[in-house]
C-alpha positions in Angstrom: 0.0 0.0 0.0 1.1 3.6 -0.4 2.1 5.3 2.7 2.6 8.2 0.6 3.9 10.5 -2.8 6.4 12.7 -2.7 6.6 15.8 -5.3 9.8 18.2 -6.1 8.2 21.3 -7.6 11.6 23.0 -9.4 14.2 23.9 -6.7 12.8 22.7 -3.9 14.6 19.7 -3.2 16.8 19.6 -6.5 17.4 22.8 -8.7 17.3 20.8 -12.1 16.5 24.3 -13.6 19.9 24.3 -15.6 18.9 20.6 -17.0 15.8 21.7 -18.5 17.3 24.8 -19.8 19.9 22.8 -21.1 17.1 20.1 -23.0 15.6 23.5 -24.5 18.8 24.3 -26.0 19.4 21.1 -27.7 15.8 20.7 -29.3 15.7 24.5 -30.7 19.1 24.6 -32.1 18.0 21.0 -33.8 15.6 23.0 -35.1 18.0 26.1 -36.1 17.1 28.3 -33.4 19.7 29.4 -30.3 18.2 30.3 -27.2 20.8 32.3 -24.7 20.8 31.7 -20.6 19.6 35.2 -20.4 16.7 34.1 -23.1 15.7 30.9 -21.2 15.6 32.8 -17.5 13.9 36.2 -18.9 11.0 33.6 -19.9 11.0 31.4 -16.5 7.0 30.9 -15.0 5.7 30.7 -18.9 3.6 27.6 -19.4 5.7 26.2 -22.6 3.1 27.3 -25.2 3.8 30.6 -24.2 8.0 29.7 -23.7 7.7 28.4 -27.5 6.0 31.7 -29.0 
């Protein structure tokens, strides 16, 4: 039986911000576009149909 389910919500036990950062990078510039740190971060709280706009 489940006792119980455990959730990490972006930073708060792991910062694995710069890994999906990093995934964005590799799937646009597979598609010809460069997206900067500065780029990724200004855009950070955007649901990703927004992100991808």
């Amino acid at each position: 039986m489940i006792q119980a389910i455990f959730f990490d919500f972006n930073g708060v036990i792991i910062d694995d911000e710069p890994f999906q950062m990093a995934a964005y990078q590799e799937v646009l510039r597979e598609q010809g576009i460069e997206l900067s740190d500065s780029e990724y971060y200004s855009a950070l709280g955007m649901d990703d149909k927004t992100f991808v706009r």
